[in-house]
KOLPA-356110 format. One line per 4 residues: number of its first residue (from 1); for each residue x, y, z of C-alpha. Coordinates in nm, 2 decimals. Layout:
% KOLPA-356110
NUM	X:Y:Z; ... $
***
This chain:
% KOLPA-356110
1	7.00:12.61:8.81; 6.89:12.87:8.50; 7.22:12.96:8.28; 7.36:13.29:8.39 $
5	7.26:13.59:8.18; 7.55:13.83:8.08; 7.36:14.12:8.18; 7.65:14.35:8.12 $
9	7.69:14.27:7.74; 7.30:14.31:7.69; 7.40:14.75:7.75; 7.40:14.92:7.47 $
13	7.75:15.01:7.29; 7.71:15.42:7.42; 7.72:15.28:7.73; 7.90:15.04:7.75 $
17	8.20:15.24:7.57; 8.16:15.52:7.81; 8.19:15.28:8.09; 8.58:15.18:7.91 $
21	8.67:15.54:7.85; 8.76:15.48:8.26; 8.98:15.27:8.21; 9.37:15.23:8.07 $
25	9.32:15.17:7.67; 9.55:14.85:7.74; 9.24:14.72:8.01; 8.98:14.80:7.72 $
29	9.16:14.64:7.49; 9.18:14.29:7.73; 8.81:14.32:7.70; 8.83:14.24:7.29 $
33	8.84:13.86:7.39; 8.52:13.82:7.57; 8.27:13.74:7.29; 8.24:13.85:6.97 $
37	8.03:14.16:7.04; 8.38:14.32:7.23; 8.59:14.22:7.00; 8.63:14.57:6.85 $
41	8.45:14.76:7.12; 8.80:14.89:7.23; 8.80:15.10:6.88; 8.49:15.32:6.98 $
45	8.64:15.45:7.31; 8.62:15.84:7.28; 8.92:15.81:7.53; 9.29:15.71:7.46 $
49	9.51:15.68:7.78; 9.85:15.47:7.69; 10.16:15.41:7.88; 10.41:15.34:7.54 $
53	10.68:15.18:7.80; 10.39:14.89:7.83; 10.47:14.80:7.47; 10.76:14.52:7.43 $
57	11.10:14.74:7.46; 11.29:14.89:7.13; 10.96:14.73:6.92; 10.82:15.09:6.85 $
61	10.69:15.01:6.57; 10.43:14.77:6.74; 10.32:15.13:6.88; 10.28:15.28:6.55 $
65	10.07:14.97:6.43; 9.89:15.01:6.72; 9.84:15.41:6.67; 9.74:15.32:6.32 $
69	9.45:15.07:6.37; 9.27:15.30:6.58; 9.30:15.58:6.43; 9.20:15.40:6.09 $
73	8.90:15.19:6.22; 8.67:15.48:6.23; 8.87:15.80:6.07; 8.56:16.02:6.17 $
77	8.54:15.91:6.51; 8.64:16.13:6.76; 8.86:16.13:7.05; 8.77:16.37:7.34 $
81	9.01:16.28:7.62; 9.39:16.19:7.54; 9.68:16.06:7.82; 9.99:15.94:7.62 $
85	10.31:15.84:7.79; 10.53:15.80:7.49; 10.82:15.63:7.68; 11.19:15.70:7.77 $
89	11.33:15.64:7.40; 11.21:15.83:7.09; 10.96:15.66:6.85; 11.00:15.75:6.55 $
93	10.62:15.84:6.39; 10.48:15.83:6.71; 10.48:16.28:6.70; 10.29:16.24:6.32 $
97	10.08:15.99:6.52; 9.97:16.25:6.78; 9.92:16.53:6.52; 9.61:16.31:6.41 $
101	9.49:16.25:6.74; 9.49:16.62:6.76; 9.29:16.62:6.46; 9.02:16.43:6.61 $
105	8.95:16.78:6.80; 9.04:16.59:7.18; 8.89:16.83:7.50; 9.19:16.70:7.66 $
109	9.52:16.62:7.61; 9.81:16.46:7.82; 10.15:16.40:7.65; 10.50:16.31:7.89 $
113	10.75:16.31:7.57; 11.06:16.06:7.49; 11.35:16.18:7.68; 11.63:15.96:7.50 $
117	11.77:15.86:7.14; 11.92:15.61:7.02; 12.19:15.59:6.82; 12.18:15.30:6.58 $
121	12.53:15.34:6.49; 12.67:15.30:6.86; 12.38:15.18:7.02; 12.41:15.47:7.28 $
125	12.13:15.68:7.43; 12.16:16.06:7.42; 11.93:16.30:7.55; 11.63:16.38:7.32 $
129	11.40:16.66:7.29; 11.05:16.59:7.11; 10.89:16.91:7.00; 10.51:16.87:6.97 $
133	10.31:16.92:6.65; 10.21:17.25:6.51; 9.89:17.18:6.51; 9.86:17.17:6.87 $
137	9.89:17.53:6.88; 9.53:17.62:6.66; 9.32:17.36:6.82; 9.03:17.46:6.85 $
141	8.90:17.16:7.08; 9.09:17.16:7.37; 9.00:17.28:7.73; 9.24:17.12:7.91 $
145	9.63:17.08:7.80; 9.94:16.91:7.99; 10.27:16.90:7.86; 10.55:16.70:8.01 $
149	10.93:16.66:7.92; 10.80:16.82:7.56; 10.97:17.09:7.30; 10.72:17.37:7.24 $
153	10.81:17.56:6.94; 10.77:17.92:6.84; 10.45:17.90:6.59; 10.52:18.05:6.27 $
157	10.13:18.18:6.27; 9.94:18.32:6.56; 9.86:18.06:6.87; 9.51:18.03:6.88 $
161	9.32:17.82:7.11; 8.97:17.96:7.22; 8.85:17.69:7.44; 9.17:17.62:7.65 $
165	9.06:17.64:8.01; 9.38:17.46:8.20; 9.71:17.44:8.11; 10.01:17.29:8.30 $
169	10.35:17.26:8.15; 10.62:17.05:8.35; 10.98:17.04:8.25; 10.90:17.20:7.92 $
173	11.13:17.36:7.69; 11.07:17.62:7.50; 11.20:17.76:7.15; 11.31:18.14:7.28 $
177	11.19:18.34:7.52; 10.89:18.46:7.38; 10.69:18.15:7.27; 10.53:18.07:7.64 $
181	10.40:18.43:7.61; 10.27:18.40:7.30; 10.17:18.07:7.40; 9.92:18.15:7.66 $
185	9.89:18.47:7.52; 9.68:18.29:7.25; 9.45:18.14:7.48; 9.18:18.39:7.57 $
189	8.97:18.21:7.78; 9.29:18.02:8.01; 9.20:18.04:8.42; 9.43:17.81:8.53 $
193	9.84:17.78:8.45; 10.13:17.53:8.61; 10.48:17.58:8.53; 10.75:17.36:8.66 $
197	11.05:17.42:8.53; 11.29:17.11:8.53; 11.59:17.33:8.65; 11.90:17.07:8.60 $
201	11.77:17.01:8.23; 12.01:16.91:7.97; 11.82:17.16:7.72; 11.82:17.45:7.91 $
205	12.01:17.78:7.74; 12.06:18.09:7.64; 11.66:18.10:7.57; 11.55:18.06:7.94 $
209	11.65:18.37:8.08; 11.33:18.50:8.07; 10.99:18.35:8.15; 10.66:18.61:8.07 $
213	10.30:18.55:8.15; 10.02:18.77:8.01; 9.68:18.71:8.04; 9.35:18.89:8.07 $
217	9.13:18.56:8.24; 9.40:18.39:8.42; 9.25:18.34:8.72; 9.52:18.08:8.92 $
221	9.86:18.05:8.84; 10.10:17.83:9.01; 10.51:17.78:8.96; 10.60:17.52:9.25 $
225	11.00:17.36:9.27; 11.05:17.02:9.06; 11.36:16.86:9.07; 11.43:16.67:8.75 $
229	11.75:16.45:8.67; 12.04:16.64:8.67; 12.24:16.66:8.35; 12.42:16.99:8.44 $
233	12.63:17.12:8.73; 12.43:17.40:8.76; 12.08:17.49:8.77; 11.91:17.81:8.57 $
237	11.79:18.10:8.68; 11.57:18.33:8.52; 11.32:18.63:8.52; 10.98:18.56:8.56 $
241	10.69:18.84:8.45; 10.37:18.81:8.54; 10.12:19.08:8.42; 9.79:18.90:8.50 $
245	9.53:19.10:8.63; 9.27:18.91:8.71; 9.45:18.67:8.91; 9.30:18.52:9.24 $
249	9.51:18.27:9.36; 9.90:18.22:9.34; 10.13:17.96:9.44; 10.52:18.07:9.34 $
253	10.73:17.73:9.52; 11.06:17.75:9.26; 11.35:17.95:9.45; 11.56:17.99:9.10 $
257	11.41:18.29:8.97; 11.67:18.64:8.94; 11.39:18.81:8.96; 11.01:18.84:8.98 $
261	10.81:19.12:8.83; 10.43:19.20:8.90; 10.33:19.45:8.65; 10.08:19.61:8.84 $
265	9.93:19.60:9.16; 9.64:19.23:9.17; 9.37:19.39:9.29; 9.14:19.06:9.27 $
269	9.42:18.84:9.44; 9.26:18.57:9.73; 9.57:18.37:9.79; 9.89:18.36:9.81 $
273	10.15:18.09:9.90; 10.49:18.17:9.88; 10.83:17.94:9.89; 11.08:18.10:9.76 $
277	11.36:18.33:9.79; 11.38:18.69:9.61; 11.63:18.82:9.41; 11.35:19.12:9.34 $
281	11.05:19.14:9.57; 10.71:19.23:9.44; 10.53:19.29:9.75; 10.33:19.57:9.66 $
285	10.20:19.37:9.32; 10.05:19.15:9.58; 9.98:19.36:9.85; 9.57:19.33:9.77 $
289	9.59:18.97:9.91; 9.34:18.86:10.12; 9.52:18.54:10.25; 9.88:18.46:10.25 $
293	10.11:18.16:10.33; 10.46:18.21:10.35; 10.78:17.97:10.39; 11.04:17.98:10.67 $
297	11.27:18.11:10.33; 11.05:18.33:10.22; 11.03:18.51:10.61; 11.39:18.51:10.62 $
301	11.40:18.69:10.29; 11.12:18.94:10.39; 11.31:19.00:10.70; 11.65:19.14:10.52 $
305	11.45:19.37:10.26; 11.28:19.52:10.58; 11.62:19.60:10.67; 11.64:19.80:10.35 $
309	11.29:19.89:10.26; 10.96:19.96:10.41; 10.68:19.70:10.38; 10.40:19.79:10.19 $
313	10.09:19.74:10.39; 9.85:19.43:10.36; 9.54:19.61:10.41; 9.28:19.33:10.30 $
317	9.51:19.04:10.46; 9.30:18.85:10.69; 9.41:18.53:10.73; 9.80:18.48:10.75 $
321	9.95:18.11:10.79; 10.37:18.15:10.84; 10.66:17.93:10.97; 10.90:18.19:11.11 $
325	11.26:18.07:11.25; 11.30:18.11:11.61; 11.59:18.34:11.59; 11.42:18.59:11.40 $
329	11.07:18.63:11.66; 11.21:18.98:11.70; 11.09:19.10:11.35; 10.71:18.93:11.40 $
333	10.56:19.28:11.56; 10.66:19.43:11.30; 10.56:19.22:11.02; 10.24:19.23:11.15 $
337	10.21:19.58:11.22; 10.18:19.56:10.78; 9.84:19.36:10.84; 9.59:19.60:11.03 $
341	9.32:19.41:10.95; 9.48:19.06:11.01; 9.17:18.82:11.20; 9.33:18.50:11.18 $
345	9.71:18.41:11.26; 9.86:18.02:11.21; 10.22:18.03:11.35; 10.50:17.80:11.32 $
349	10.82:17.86:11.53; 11.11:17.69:11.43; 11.37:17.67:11.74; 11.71:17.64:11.76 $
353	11.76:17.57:12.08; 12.13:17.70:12.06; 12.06:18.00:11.97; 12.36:18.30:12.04 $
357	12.24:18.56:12.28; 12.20:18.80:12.01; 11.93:18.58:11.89; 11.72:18.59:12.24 $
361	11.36:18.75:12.15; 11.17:18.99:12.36; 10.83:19.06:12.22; 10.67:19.40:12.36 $
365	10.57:19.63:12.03; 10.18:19.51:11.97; 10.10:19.56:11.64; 9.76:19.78:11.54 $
369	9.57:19.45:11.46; 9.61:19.33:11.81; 9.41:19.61:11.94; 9.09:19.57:11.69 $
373	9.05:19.28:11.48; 9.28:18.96:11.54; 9.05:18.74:11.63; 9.22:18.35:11.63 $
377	9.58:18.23:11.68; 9.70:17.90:11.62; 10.02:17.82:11.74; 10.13:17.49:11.48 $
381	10.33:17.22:11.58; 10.44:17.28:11.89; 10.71:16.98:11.99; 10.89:17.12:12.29 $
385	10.80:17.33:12.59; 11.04:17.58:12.69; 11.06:17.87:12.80; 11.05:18.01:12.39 $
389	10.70:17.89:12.36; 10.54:17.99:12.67; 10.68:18.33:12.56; 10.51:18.34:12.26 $
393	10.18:18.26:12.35; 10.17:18.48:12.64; 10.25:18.74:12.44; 9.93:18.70:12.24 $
397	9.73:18.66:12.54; 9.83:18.98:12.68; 9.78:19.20:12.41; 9.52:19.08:12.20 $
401	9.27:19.32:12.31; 8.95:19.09:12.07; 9.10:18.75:12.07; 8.87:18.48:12.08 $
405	9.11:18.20:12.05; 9.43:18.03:12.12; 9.46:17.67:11.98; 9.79:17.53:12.09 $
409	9.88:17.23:11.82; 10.10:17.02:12.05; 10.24:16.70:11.81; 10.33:16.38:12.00 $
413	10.71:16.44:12.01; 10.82:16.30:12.37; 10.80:16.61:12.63; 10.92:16.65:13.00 $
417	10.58:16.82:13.04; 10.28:16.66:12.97; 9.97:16.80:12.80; 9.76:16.91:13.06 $
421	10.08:17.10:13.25; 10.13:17.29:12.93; 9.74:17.43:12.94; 9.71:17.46:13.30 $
425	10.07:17.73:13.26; 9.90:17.87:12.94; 9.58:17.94:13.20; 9.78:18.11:13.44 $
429	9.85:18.43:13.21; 9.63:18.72:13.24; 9.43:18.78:12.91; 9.38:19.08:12.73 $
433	9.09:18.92:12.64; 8.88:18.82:12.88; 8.68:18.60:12.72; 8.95:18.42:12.51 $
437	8.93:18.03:12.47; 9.28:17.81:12.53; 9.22:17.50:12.30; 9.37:17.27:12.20 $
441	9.36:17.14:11.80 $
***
């Protein structure tokens, strides 16, 4: 039998170090003991990804040694992608460490910070807030940056990175209330931004009453809920600005904010998806969108400012996916009378079944897109088959003059009707349309 050739070894070092820039730096490293020729292949990886909790516990300085052989093996090498986990307890070096590393003019960089101390006197931990390097904040490298658990500071200079693409922050704390504006305000090419705020943090103050995003490119923004570990009774509320123009696509998930403030009117806004509950609407900032999703919170809120105020009109909405609560069908003609132009409808109903009579429904008013351009309704999630649900769906099919189609999403939650009862009653209505499909999904 001819000796077996090692036909992986025989690719050149480019390759071959492109082909460990996949992997975690601890895997690369493993492959050091193969032969000779790998021995210090691990050093040439234009990629760092380290986990620093891998690293034997309370030895940080094996982490620092570790830092400083890479980063001394080839001092003009360059590191284009960089994941660091720097562990639960503070490291002390490890931040001058990662100033370096941002030296070496990285495309990308991932950084969770130290959330504990530890106090060599009583050998307690404390909560711990890492700020990250100054230099961070003139890199002009990066294109993609994500911040987790980190201090950003206010920048004694100007914030100027003119490469940086995507940014996502998550349970960051900032110095005042100015620094993430001046933060993404010195990134003139940004598209995309994620904020989650860690709303229980033990660092947030007097500085986090206001929260301001300007930008000229931003293009997708998203603030969704994260629950962090609670080290207050209490969680913080804030105001949250947004003057964005350009923006196409928003996600707003966190329910904590006093306020939210569109500063004018996004005319180039796709999508929306809403989950949250206002303390200030901003309907007419978004009231360009072309496709919405909104919460069963978010309906209940719309519903008690329309008691109040007049909806502004959603003129370009075509496509609207919403979970209403069952006791509050009454106000669905009228939300939808503020889409004229609506074509495609995905309903949730959420029942109570023991619903007050004040809560029974009766849908009559049709709404001006029923008439001319509602086209498909999708009824989601349908578990039960009452007298509720046939309701609603023959109220589509009698006065959706162009409807096309009703999909019925029935899940498999146990019915006393079967399937094909529930679409042979649905066939039984007289359609508006006459030649409107009853599908199912």
């Amino acid at each position: 039998m001819p000796p077996r050739c090692d036909r992986i070894s025989e690719l050149p070092e480019s390759l071959l170090t492109h082909i460990l820039s996949f992997l975690p730096t601890s895997h690369s490293v493993e492959t050091s003991v193969l032969s000779t020729r790998w021995k210090n292949l691990w050093l040439n990886v234009p990629s760092l990804d380290l986990n620093c909790d891998h690293f034997p516990y309370r030895e940080g300085y094996v982490v620092i040694s570790f830092f400083d052989r890479l980063l001394q093996f080839d001092p003009d090498s360059r590191l284009l992608k960089v994941k660091v986990k720097c562990g639960s307890v503070e490291i002390k070096g490890l931040k001058d460490r990662i100033s370096t590393v941002i030296q070496r003019g990285p495309q990308v960089l991932d950084v969770e910070s130290c959330t504990k101390y530890l106090d060599p006197d009583t050998q307690t931990y404390s909560p711990y807030l890492e700020f990250m390097p100054l230099n961070l904040y003139t890199s002009k490298t990066l294109v993609s940056l994500k911040l987790t658990r980190s201090g950003v500071e206010d920048p004694p200079g100007f914030v100027c990175m003119p490469c940086l693409k995507s940014m996502t922050l998550v349970a960051v704390h900032f110095r005042d209330d100015v620094t993430l504006e001046k933060l993404v305000s010195g990134c003139p090419v940004l598209e995309e931004l994620t904020l989650i705020r860690d709303i229980y943090s033990c660092f947030v103050g007097e500085v986090d009453r206001s929260m301001s995003v300007r930008s000229g490119s931003l293009k997708r923004l998203r603030v969704p809920l994260w629950y962090g570990l609670s080290c207050s009774s209490s969680s913080a509320k804030c105001r949250l600005e947004i003057d964005a123009p350009g923006l196409e696509h928003m996600v707003l998930g966190e329910d904590q904010f006093e306020s939210i403030v569109v500063h004018e009117k996004l005319t180039s806004l796709f999508m929306v998806d809403l989950n949250i509950k206002f303390g200030e609407l901003f309907l007419y900032g978004i009231s360009s969108v072309g496709h919405m999703i909104i919460s069963e919170k978010t309906l209940k809120a719309l519903e008690l400012y329309s008691r109040v105020e007049l909806i502004p009109k959603f003129n370009n909405l075509s496509r609207l996916e919403a979970v209403f609560p069952g006791n509050l069908l009454q106000f669905l003609p009228a939300f939808l009378e503020c889409c004229p132009n609506l074509k495609h409808l995905i309903l949730e109903v959420v029942y109570l079944r023991e619903m007050d009579e004040e809560d029974a429904f009766e849908l009559t008013n049709v709404p001006g897109c029923f008439l001319s351009t509602l086209e498909c309704v999708e009824l989601k999630r349908i578990h039960d088959w009452e007298e509720e649900e046939m309701r609603v769906a023959t109220y589509f099919l009698e006065n959706a003059a162009v409807l096309k189609k009703l999909t019925l999403s029935l899940t498999d939650y146990p019915r006393l009707i079967s399937d094909e009862e529930i679409f042979v009653e649905v066939n039984k209505v007289t359609k508006r349309s006459p030649t409107c499909q009853i599908l199912p999904d």
